[in-house]
PDB file of the backbone (N, CA, C, O) and the ligand in Angstrom, with CONECT records:
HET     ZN  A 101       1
ATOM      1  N   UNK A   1     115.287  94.435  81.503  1.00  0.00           N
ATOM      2  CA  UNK A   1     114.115  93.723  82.034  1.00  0.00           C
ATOM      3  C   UNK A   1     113.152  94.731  82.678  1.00  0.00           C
ATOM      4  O   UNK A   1     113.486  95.692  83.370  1.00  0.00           O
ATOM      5  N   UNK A   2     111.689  94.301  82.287  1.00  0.00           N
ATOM      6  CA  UNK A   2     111.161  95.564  82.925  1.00  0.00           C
ATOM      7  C   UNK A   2     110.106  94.766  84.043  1.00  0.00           C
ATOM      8  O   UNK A   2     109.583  93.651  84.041  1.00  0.00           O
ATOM      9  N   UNK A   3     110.075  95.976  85.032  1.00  0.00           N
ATOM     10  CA  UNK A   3     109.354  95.521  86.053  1.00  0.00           C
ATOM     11  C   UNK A   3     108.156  95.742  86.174  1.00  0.00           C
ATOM     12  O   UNK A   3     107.887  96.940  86.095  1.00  0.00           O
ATOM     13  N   UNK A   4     107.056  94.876  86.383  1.00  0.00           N
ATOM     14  CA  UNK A   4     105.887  95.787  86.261  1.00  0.00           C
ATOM     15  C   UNK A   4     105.222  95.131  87.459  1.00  0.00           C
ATOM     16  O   UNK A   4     105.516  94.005  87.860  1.00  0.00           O
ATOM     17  N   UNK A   5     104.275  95.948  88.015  1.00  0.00           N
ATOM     18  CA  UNK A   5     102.828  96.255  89.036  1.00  0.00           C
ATOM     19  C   UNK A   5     101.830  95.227  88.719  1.00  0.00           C
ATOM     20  O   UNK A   5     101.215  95.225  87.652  1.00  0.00           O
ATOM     21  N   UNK A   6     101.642  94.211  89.794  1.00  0.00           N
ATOM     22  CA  UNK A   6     100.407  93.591  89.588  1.00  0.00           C
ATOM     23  C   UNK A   6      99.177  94.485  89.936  1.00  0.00           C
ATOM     24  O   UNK A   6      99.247  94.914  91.088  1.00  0.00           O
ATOM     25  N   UNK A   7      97.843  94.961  89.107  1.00  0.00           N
ATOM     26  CA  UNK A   7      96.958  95.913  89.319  1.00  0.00           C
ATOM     27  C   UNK A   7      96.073  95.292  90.592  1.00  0.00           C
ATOM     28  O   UNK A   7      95.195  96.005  91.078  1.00  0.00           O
ATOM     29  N   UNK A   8      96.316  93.937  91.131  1.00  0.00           N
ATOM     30  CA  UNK A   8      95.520  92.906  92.000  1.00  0.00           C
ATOM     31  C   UNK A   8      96.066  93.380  93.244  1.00  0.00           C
ATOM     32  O   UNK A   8      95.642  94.201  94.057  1.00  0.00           O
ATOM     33  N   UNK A   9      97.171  92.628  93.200  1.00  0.00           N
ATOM     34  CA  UNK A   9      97.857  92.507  94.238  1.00  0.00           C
ATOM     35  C   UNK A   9      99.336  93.337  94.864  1.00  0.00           C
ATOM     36  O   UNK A   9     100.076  93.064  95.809  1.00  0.00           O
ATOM     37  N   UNK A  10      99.343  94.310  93.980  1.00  0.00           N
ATOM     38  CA  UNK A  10     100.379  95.510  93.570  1.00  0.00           C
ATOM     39  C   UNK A  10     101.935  94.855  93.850  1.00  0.00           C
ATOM     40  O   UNK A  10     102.926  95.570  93.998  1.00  0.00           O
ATOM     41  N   UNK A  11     101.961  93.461  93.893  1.00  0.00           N
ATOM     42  CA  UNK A  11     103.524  92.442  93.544  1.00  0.00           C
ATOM     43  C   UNK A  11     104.068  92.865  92.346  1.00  0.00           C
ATOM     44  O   UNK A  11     103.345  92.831  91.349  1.00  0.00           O
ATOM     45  N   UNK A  12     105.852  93.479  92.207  1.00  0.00           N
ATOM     46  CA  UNK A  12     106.277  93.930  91.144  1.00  0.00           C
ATOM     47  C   UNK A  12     106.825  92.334  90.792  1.00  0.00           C
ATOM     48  O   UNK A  12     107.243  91.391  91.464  1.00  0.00           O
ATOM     49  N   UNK A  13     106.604  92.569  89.519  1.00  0.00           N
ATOM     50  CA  UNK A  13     106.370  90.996  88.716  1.00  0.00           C
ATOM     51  C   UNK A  13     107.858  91.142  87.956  1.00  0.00           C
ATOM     52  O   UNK A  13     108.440  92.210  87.766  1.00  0.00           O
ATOM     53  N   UNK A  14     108.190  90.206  87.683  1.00  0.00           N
ATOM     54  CA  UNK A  14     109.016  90.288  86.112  1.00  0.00           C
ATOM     55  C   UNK A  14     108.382  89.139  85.008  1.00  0.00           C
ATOM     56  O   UNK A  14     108.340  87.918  85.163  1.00  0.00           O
ATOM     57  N   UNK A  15     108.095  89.624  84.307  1.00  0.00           N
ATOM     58  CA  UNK A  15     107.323  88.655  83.292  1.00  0.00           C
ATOM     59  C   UNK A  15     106.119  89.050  82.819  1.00  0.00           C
ATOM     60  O   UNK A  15     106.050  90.233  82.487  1.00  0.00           O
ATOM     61  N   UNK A  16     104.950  88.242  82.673  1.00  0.00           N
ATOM     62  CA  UNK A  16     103.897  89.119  82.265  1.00  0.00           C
ATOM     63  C   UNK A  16     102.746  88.242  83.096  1.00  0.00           C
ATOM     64  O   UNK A  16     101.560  88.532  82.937  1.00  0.00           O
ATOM     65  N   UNK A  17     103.156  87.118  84.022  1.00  0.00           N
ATOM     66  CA  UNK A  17     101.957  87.172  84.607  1.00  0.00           C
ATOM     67  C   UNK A  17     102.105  87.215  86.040  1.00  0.00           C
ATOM     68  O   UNK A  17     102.909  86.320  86.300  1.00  0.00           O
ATOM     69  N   UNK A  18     101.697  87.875  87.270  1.00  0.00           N
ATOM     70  CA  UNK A  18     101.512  87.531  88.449  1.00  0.00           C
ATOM     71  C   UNK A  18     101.984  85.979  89.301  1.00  0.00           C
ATOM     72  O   UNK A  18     101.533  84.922  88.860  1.00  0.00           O
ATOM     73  N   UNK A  19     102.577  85.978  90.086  1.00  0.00           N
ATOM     74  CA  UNK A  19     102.896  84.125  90.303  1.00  0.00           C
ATOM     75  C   UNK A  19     101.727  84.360  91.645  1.00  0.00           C
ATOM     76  O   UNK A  19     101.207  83.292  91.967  1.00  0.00           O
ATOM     77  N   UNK A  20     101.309  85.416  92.356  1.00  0.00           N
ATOM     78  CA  UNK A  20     100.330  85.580  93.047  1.00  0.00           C
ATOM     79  C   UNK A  20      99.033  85.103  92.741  1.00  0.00           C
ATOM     80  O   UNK A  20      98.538  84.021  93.057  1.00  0.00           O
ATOM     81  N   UNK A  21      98.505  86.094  92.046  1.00  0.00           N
ATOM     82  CA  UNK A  21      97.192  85.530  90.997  1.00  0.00           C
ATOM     83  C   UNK A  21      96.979  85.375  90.195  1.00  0.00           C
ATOM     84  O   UNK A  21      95.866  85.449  89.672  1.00  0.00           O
ATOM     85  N   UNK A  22      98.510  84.933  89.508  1.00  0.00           N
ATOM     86  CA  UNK A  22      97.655  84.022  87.952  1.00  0.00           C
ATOM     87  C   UNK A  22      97.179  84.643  86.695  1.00  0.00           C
ATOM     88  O   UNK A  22      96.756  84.039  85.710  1.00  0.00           O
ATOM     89  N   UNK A  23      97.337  86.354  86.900  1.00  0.00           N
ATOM     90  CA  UNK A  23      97.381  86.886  86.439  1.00  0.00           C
ATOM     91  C   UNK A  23      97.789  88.062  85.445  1.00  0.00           C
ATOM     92  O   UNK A  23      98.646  88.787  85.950  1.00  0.00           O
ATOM     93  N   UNK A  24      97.512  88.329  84.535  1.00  0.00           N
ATOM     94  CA  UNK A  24      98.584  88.893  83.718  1.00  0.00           C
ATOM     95  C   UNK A  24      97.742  90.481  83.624  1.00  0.00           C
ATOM     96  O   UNK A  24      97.929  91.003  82.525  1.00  0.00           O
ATOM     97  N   UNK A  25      97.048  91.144  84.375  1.00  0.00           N
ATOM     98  CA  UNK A  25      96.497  92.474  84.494  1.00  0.00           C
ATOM     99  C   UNK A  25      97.377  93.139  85.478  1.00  0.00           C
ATOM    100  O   UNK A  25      97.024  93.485  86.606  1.00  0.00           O
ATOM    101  N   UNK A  26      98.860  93.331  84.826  1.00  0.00           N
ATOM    102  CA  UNK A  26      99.918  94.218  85.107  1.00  0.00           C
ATOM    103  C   UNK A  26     100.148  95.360  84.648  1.00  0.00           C
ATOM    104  O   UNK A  26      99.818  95.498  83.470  1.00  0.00           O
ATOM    105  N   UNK A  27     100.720  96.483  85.286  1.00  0.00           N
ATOM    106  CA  UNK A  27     101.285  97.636  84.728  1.00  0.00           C
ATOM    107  C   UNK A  27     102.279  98.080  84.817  1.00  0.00           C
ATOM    108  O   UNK A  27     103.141  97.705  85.612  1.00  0.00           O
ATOM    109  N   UNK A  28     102.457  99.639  83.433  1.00  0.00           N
ATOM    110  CA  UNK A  28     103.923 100.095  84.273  1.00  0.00           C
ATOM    111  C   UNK A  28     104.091 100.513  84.707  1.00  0.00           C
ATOM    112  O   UNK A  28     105.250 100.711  85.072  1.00  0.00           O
ATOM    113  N   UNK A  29     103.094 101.082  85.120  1.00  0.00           N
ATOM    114  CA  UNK A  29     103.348 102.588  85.735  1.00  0.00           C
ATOM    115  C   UNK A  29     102.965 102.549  87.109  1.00  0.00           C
ATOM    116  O   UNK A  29     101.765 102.567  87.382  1.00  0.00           O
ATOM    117  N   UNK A  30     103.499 102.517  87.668  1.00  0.00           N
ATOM    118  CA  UNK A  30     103.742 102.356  89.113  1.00  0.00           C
ATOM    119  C   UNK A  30     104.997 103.303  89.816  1.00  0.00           C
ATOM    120  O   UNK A  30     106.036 103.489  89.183  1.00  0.00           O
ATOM    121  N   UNK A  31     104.816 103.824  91.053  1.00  0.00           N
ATOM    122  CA  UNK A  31     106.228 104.494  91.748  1.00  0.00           C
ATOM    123  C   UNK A  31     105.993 104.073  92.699  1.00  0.00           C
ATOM    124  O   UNK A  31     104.925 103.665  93.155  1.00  0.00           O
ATOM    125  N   UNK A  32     107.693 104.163  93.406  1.00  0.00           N
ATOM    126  CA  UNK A  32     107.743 103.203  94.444  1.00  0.00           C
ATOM    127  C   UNK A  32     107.353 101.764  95.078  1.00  0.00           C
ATOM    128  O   UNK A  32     106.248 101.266  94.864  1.00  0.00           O
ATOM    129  N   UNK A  33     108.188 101.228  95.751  1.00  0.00           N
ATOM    130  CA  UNK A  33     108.035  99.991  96.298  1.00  0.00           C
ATOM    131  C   UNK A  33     108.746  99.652  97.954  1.00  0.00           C
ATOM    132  O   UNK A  33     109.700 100.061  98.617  1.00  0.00           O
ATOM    133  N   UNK A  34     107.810  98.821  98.082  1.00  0.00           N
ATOM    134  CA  UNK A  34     108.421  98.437  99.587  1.00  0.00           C
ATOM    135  C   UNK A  34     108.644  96.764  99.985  1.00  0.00           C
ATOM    136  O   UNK A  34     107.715  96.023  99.662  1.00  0.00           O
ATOM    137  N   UNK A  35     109.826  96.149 100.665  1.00  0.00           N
ATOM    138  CA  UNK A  35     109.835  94.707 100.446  1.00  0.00           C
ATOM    139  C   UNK A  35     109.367  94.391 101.776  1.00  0.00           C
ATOM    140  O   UNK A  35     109.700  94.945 102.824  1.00  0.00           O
ATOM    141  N   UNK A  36     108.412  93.265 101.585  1.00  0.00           N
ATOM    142  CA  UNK A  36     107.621  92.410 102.277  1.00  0.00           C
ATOM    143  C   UNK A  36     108.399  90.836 102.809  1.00  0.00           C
ATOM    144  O   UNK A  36     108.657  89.747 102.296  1.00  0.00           O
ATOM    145  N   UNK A  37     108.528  91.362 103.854  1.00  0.00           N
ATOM    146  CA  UNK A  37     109.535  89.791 104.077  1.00  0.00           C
ATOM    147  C   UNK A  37     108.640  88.898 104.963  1.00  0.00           C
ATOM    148  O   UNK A  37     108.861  87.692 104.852  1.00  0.00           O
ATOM    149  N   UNK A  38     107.879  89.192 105.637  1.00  0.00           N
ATOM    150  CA  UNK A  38     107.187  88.296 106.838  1.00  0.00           C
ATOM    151  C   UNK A  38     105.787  89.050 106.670  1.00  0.00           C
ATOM    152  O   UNK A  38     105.233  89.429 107.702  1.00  0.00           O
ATOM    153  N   UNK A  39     105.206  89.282 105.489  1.00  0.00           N
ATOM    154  CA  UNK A  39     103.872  89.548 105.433  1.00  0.00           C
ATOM    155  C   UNK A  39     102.338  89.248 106.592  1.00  0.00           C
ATOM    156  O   UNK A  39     101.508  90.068 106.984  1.00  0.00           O
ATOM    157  N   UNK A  40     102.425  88.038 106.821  1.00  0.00           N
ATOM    158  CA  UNK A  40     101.638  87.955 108.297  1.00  0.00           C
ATOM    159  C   UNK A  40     102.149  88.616 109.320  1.00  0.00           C
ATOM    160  O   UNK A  40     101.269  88.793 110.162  1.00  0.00           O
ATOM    161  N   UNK A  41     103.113  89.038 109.620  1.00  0.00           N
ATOM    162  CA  UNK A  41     103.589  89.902 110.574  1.00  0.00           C
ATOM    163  C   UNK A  41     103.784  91.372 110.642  1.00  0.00           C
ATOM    164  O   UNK A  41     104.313  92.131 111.454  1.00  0.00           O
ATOM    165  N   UNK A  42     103.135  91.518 109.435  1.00  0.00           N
ATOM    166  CA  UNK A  42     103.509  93.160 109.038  1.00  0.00           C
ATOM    167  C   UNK A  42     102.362  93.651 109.034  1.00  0.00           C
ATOM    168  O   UNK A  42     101.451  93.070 108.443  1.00  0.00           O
ATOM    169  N   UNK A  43     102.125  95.057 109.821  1.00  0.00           N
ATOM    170  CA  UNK A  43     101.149  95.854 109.328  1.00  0.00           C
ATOM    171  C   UNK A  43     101.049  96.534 108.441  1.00  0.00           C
ATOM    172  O   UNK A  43      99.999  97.177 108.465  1.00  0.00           O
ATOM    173  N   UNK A  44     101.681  96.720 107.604  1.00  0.00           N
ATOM    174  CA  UNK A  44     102.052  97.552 106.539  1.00  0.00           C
ATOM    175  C   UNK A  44     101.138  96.681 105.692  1.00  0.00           C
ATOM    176  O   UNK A  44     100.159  97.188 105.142  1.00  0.00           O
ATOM    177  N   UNK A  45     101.440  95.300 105.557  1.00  0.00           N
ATOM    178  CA  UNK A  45     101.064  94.360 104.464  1.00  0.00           C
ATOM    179  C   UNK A  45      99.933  93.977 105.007  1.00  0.00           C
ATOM    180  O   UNK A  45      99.469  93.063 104.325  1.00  0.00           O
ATOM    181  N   UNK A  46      99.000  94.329 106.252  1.00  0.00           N
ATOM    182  CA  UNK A  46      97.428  94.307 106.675  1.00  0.00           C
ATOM    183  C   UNK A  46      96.984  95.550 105.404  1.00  0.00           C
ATOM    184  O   UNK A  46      96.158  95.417 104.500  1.00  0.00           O
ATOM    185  N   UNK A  47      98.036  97.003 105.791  1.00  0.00           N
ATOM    186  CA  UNK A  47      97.496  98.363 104.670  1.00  0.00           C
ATOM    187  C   UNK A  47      97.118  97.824 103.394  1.00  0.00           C
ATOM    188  O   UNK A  47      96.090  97.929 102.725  1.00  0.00           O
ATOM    189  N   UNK A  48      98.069  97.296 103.246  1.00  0.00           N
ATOM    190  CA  UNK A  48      97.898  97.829 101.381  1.00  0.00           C
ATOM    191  C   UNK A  48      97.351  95.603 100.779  1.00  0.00           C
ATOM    192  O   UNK A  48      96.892  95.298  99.678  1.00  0.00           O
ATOM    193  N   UNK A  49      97.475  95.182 101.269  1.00  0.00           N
ATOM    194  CA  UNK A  49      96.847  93.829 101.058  1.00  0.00           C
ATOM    195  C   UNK A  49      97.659  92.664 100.832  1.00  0.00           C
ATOM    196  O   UNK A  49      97.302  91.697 100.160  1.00  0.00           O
ATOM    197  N   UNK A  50      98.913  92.809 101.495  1.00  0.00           N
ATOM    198  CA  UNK A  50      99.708  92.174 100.234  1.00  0.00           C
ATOM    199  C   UNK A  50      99.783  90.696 101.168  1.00  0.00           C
ATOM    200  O   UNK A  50      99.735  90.942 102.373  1.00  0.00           O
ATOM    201  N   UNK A  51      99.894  89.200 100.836  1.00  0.00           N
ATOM    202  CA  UNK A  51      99.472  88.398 101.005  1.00  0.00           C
ATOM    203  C   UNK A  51     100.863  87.364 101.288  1.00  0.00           C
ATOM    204  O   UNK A  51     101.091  86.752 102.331  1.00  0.00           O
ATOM    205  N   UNK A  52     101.610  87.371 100.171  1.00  0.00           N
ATOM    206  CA  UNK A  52     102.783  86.705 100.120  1.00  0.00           C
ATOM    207  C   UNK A  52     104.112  87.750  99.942  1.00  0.00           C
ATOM    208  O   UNK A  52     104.043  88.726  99.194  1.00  0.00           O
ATOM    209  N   UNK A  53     105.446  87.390 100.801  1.00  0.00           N
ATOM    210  CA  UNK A  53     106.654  88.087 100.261  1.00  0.00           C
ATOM    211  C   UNK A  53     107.018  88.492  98.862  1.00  0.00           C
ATOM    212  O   UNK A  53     106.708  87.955  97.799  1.00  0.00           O
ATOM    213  N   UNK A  54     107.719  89.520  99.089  1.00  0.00           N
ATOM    214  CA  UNK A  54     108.131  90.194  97.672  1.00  0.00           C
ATOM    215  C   UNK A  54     107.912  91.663  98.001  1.00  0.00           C
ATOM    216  O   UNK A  54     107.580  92.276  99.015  1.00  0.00           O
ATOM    217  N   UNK A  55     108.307  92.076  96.431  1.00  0.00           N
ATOM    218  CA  UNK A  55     108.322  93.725  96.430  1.00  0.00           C
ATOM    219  C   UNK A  55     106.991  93.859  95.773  1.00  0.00           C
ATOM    220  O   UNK A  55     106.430  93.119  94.965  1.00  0.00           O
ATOM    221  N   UNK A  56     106.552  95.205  96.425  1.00  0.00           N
ATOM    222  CA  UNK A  56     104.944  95.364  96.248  1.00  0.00           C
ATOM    223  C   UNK A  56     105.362  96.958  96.312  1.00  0.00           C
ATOM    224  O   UNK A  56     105.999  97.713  97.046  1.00  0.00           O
ATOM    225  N   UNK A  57     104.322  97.012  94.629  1.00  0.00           N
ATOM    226  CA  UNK A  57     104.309  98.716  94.554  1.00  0.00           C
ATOM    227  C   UNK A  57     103.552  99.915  95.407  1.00  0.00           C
ATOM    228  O   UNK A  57     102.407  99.627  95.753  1.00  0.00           O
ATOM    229  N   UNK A  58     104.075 101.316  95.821  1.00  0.00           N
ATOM    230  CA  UNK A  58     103.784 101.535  96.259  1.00  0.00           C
ATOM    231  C   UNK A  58     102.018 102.265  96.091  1.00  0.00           C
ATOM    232  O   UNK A  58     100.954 102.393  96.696  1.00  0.00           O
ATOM    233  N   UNK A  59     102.761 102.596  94.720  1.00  0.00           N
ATOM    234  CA  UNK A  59     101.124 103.834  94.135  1.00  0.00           C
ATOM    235  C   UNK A  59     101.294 103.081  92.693  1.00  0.00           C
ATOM    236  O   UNK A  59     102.310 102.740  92.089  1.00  0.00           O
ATOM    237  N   UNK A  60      99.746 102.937  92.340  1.00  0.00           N
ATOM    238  CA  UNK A  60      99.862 102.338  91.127  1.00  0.00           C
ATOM    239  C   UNK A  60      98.766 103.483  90.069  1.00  0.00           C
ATOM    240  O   UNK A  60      97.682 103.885  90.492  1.00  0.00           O
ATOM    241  N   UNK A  61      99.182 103.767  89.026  1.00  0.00           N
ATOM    242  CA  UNK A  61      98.829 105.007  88.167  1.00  0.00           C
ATOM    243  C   UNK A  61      97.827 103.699  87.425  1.00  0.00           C
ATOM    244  O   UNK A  61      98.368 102.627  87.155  1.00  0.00           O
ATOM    245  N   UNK A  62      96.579 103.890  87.185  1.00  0.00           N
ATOM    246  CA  UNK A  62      95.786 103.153  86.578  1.00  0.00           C
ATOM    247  C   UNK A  62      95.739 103.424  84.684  1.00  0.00           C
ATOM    248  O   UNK A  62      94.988 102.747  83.982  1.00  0.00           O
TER     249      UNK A  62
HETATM  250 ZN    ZN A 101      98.928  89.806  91.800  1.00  0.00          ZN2+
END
C-alpha cells in the first residue's frame, strides 16, 4: 500500500483522494512525517497548517 502526501494539506493519505479536501492532488514524494493528535492544541499544527488529526508530511518534493 502506498502512502502518499496531500500537496493541500500535507495529510499522508492512503488511497487517491484526500478525506480532508476532497482531493486527489497527492504525491509521492514526500519525507518524513509527524502525528497530529489534538491539532487545535498544537503549535506545530498552527506551523505547517494542518487542520484535522492524522499523519501529515513533513517536506513535500513538488
Ligand atoms: Zn488534503
Amino acid at each position: 500500500m502506498t502512502e502518499k502526501a496531500c500537496k493541500k494539506c500535507r495529510l499522508i493519505v492512503v488511497g487517491d483522494v484526500c478525506p480532508v479536501c476532497k482531493d486527489s492532488e497527492l504525491t509521492k514524494t514526500w519525507e518524513g512525517y509527524i502525528l497530529m493528535a489534538n491539532p487545535k492544541d498544537s503549535q506545530i499544527a498552527g506551523a505547517i497548517g494542518a487542520g484535522a488529526p492524522g499523519k501529515y508530511a513533513l517536506k513535500i518534493k513538488q
